[in-house]
C-alpha positions in Angstrom: 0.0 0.0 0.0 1.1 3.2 -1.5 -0.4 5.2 1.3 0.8 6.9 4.2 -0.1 9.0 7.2 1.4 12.0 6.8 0.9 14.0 10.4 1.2 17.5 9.8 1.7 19.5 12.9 -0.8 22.6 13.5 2.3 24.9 15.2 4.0 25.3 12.3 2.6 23.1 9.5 5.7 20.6 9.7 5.3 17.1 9.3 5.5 15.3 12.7 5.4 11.8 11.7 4.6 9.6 8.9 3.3 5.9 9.2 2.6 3.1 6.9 -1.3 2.1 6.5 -2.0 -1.5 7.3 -2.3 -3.3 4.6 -5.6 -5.9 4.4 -3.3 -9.0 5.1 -2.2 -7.6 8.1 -5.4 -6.2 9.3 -6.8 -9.8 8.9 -4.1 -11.0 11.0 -4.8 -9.0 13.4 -8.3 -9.4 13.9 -7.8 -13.4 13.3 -4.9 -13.0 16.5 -8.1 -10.2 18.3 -10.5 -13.3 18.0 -8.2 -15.9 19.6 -6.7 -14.0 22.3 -10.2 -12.9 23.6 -11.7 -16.9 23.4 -8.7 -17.1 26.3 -9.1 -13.8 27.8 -12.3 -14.2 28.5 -11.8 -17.3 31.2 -9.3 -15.0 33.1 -9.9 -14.1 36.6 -11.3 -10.6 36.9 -8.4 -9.8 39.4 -5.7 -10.7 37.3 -7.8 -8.3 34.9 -7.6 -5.8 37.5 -3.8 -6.1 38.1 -2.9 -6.1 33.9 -5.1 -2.9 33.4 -3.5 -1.0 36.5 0.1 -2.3 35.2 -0.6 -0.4 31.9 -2.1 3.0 33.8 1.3 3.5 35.4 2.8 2.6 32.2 1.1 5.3 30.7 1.4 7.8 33.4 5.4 7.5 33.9 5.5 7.7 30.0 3.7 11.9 30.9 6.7 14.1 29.1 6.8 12.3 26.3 3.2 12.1 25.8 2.3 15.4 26.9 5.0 16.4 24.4 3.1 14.5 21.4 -0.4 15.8 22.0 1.1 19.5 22.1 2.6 18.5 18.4 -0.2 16.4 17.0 -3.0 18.5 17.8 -1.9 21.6 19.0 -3.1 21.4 22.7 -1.0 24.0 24.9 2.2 22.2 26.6 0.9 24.1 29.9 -2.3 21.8 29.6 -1.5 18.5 27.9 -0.6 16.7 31.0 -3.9 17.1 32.1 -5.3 14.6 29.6 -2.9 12.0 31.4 -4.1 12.5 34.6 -8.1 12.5 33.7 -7.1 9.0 31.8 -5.8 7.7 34.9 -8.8 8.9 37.2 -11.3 7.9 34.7 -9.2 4.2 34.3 -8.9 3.5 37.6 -12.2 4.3 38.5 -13.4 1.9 35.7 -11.3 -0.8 37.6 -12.1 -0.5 40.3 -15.5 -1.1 39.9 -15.2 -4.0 37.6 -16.0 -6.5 40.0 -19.4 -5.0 41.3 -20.5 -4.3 37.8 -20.4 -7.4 36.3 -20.8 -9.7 39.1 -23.7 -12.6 38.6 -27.3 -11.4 39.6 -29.4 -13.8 41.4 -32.6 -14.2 41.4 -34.4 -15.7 44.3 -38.2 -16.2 45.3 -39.2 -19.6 43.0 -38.9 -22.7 45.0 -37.2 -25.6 43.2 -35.1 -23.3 40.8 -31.6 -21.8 40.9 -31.9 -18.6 38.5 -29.4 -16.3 37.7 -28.0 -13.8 35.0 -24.5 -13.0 34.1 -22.3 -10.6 31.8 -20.9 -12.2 29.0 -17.9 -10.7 26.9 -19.4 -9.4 23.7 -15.8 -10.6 21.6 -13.8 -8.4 19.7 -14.1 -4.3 20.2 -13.5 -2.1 17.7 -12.5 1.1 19.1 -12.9 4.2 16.8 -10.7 7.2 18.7 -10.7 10.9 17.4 -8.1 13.5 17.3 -9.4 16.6 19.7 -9.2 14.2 23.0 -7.6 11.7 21.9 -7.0 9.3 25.0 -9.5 10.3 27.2 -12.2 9.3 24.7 -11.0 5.9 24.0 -10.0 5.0 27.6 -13.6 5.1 28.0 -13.7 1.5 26.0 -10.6 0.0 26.2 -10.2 -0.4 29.4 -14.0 -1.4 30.4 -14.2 -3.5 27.1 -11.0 -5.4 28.3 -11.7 -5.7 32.1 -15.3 -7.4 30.9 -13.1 -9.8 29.0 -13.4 -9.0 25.5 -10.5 -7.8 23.2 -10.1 -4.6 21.6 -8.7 -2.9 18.6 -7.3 0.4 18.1 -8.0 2.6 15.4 -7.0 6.2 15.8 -7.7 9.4 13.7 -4.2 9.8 11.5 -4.1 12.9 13.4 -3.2 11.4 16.3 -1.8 8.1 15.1 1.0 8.0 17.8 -1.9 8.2 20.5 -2.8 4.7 19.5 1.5 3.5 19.6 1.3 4.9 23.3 -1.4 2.5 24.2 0.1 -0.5 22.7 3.2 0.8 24.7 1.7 1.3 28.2 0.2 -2.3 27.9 3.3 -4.0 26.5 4.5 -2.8 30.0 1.8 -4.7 31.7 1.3 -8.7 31.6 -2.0 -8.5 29.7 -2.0 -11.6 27.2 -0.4 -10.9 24.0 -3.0 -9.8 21.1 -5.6 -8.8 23.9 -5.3 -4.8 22.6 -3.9 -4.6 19.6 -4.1 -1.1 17.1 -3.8 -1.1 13.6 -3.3 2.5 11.2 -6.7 2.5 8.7 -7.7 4.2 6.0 -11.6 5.2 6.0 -11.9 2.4 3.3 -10.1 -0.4 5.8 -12.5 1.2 8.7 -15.2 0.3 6.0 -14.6 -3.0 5.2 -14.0 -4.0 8.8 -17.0 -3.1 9.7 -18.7 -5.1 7.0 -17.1 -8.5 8.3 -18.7 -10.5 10.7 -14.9 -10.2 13.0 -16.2 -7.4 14.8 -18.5 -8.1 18.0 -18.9 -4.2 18.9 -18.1 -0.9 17.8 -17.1 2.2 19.8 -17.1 5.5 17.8 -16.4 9.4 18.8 -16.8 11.8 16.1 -19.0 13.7 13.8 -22.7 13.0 13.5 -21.5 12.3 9.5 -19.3 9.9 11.0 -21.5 7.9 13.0 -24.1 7.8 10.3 -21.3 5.7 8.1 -20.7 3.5 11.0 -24.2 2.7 10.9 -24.2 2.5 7.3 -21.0 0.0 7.1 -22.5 -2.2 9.7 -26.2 -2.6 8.8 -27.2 -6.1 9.0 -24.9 -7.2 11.3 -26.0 -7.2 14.2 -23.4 -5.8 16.2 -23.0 -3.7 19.2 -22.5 0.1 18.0 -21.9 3.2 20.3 -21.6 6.4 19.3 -20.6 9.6 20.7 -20.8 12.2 18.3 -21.5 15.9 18.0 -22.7 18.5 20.3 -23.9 22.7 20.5 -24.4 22.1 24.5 -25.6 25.4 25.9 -25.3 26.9 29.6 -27.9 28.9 31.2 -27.2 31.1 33.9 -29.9 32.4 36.2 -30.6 35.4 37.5 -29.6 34.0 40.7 -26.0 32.4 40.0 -22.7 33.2 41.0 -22.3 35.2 38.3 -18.3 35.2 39.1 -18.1 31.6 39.2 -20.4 31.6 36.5 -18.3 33.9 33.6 -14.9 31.7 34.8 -17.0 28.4 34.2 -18.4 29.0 31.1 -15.7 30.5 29.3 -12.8 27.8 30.1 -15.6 25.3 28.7 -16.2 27.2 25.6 -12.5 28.1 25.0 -10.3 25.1 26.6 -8.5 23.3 23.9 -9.8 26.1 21.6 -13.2 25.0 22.1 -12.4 21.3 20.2 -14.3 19.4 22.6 -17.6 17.6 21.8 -19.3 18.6 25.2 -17.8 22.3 25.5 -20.2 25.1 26.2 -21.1 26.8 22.3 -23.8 29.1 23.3 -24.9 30.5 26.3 -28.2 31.6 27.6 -28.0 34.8 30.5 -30.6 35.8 32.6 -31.6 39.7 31.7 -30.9 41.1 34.7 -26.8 39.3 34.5 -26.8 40.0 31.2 -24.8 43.3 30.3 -22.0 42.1 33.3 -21.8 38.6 31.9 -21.1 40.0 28.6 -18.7 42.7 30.2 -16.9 40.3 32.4 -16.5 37.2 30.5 -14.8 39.4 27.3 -12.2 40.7 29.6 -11.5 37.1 30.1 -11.6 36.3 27.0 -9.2 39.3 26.2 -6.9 37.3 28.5 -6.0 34.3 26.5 -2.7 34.0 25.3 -2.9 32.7 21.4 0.6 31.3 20.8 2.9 28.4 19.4 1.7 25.3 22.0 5.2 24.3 22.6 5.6 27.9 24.1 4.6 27.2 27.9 2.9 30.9 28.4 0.3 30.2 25.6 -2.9 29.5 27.3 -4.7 29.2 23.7 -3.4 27.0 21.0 -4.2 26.7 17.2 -6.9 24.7 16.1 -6.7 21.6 14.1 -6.0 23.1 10.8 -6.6 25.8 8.8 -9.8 24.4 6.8 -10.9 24.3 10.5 -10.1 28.3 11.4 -11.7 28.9 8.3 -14.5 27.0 9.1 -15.3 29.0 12.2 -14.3 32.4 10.3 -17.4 31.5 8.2 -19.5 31.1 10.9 -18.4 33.9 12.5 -18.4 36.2 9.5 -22.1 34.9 8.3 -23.4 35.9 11.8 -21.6 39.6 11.9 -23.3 40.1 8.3 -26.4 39.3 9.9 -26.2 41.3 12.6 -24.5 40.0 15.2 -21.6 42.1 17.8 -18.3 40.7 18.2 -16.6 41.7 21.7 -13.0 40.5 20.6 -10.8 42.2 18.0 -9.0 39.9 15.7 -5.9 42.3 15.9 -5.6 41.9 19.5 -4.3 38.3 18.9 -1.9 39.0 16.1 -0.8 35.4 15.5 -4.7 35.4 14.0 -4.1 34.7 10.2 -6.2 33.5 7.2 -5.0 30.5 6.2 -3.3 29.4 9.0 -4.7 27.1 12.4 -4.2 30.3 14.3 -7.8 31.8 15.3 -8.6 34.5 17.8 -10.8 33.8 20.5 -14.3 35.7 19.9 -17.5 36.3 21.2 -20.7 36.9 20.3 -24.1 39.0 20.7 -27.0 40.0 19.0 -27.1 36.2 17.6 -29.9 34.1 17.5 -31.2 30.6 16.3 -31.3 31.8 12.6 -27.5 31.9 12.7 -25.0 29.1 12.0 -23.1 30.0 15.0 -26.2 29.0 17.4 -26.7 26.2 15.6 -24.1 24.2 13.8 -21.6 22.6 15.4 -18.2 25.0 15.6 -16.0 23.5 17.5 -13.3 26.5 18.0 -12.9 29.4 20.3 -16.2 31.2 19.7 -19.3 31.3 21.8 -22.3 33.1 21.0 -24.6 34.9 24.1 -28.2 35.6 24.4 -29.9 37.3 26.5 -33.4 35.8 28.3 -36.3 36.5 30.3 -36.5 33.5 32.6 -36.6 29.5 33.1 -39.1 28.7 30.1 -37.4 30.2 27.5 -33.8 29.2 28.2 -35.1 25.5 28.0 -36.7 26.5 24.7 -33.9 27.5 23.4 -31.6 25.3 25.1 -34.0 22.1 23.4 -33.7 23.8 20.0 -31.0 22.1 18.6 -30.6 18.8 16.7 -27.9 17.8 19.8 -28.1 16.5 23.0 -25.2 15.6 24.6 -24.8 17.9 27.8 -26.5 21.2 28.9 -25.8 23.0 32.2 -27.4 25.7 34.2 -25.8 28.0 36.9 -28.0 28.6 40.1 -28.3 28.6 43.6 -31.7 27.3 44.1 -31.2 23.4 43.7 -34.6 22.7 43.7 -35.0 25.1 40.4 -32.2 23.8 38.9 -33.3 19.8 39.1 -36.5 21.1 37.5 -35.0 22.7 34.2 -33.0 20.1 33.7 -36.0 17.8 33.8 -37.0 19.4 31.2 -33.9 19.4 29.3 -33.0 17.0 26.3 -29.5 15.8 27.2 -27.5 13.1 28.0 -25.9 15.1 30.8 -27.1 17.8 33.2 -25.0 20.2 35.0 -25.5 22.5 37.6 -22.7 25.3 38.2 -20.1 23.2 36.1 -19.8 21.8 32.7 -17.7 20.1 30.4 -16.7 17.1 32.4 -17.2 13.3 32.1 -17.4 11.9 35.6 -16.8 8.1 35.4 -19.1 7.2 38.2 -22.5 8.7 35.7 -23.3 7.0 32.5 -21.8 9.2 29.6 -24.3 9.2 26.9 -26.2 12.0 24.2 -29.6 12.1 22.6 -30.6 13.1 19.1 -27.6 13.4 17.1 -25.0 13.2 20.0 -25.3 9.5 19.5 -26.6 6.4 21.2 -25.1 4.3 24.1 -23.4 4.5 26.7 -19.6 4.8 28.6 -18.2 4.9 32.2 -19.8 3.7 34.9 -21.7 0.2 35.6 -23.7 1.4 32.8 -20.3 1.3 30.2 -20.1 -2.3 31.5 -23.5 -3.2 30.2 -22.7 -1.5 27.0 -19.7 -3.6 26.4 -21.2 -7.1 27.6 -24.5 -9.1 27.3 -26.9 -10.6 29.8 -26.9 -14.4 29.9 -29.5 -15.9 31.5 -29.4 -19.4 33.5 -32.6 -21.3 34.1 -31.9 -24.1 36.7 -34.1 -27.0 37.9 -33.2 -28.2 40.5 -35.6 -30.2 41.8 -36.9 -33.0 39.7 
């Protein structure tokens, strides 16, 4: 295969690293070795499980400088901030362990003389994990380390933008005495992804990305009959009461719309603010915006990196463009950042007023540093506009009545509710998304039941 990844860095457009695409003999190999290592794996004791998976975290963890150093390249997150991505993947990793037991113990179920009854969790087989670029590990941790602690085995395929994410997997559990061929990662191209899908090697499927992306998933595996979760897109909104913190709520919202430069699938992209807030949101949340320090990642006083790439910038220039045309007030001049170039990854940070529904930028997915703010006149109409979109991933509201709070969020389509923070996957909650955020489920006992399947035993035992 002709093929190759080329990785181009976002700091300087450089390319970062190049790897070879794996060819379909090789991919066959691998998912003929996936299949026989899990038929093994699967027998295991869960505490042996326990101790490979843990071996691998601290693996990973005492691997931090050069990883940290990789995810600033690849992707452009700030070198300040990319350790922090190593630490949540151990929290959320642990966490997952540590309740392996619990989750997928054997039910009983008693109350019908003469019959032992009871359900367990069976291994689903091989997992197919599907990992994008923007969070790289901490959104496939969220399967491979459930999927492998259930007994199943997993392979790895990473976006080519972050191809040496998926290396520093396979390297953290080479350090670990998991059975050979139990994770395994392979380099695709979109065609391979396809075919694979279309085979009947492939037990389950775990995807993050675009709402176009999970549609081909679906698409590539109709009829058969596998497990598929998807995590995909998201315009998850905040609403901030006229009785909030409104300090607590400026610095909340704004480091979820603008951390990572906004590239996160649950980060706050539009804003709802009580009237009466309004005018000192607005006032107080640009001066922090103003802040930001847009800069080279590698440079450890930038607190705002480039985005992906520049068909990404432009994207958002569009958006932002469209919406000035049509009325809207930008609070951030681009010549206050100067690194802030057409053609290039290197986007100021803006935001926006005078927006509303009919514009892209409340609407569309934009997944940069912009966020757009509206002004409202109470609880009924924030949810309004907080349900009008074709997303449902997470929504938060900032308050200090808990009892008001619990009852807009009721009323809220979402897969997670926040009050006075945002933009954070506990693992002890289910992480899931309604509408075109995607289907299933991750973390928790709940990611356990995504990744396994209920076997039921009907004993007689007296005859």
């Amino acid at each position: 295969m002709d093929e190759k990844i080329m990785l181009k860095s976002p700091i300087d457009g450089s390319i970062y690293a190049e790897r070879d695409y794996a060819t379909e003999e090789e991919i066959t190999q691998a998912f003929n070795r996936s299949i026989q290592a899990q038929q093994t794996w699967k027998n295991t004791d869960i505490y042996h499980r326990q101790q490979c998976c843990r071996e691998m975290v601290n693996a990973f963890t005492d691997n931090a400088e050069e990883i940290a150093e990789q995810l600033c390249w690849m992707m452009g997150r700030p070198i300040r901030y990319a350790k922090s991505e190593i630490q949540g993947l151990a929290e959320r990793a642990n966490y997952m362990i540590d309740i392996a037991p619990e989750a997928l113990k054997t039910e009983s179920v008693d109350g019908k003389p003469g019959f032992n009854r009871f359900i367990t969790r069976e291994p689903l087989g091989v997992c197919f994990v599907i990992a994008p670029w923007n969070y790289p590990y901490l959104t496939a941790v969220n399967t491979i380390i459930p999927a492998i602690m259930a007994g199943n085995s997993v392979v790895l395929k990473h976006s080519a933008l972050t191809a040496l994410c998926a290396e520093q997997f396979s390297k953290a559990f080479d350090q670990s005495e998991l059975a050979a061929d139990v994770f395994q990662h392979l380099h695709l191209t979109h065609k391979a992804t396809e075919n694979i899908l279309q085979q009947q090697k492939v037990h389950s499927v775990s995807f993050t990305g675009s709402t176009f992306g999970g549609e081909q998933i679906e698409r590539s595996a109709a009829g058969k009959f596998i497990n598929i979760n998807l995590e995909l897109g998201g315009k998850d909104p905040a609403y901030v009461r006229a009785d909030a913190d409104l300090q607590h709520a400026v610095e909340t919202c704004i480091d979820g719309a603008f951390f990572n430069s906004g590239q996160s699938c649950c980060g706050i992209e539009r804003i709802y603010v009580a009237e009466s807030l309004f005018d000192e949101f607005v006032s107080k949340a640009t001066e922090m915006v103003k802040g930001y320090i847009l800069g080279r990642p590698d440079d450890p006083l930038t607190t705002l990196g480039p985005v992906i790439s520049p068909k990404a910038a432009d994207f958002i220039r569009d958006q932002i463009d469209e919406a000035l045309n049509a009325g809207a007030t930008a609070h951030v001049s681009p010549s206050e950042f100067p690194l802030d170039k057409a053609g290039t990854p290197y986007l100021a940070p803006q935001l926006l007023t005078n927006v509303d529904h009919n514009m892209r930028v409340m609407t569309e997915e934009s997944f940069g540093p912009i966020v757009g703010i509206m002004k409202v006149k109470d609880d009924d109409e924030a949810v309004k506009l907080m349900n009008d979109s074709e997303f449902g991933l997470t929504a938060s509201v900032f308050t200090q009545n808990m009892d008001e709070a619990i009852k807009v969020g009721q009323q809220l389509d979402t897969g997670t509710f926040f009050v006075n923070r945002c933009d954070y996957l506990d693992p002890a909650l289910a992480w899931t998304g309604v509408k075109n955020s995607g289907r299933g489920c991750s973390l928790s006992a709940y990611g356990y039941h995504a990744l396994t399947r209920p076997k039921s035993y009907h004993i007689k035992t007296e005859i």
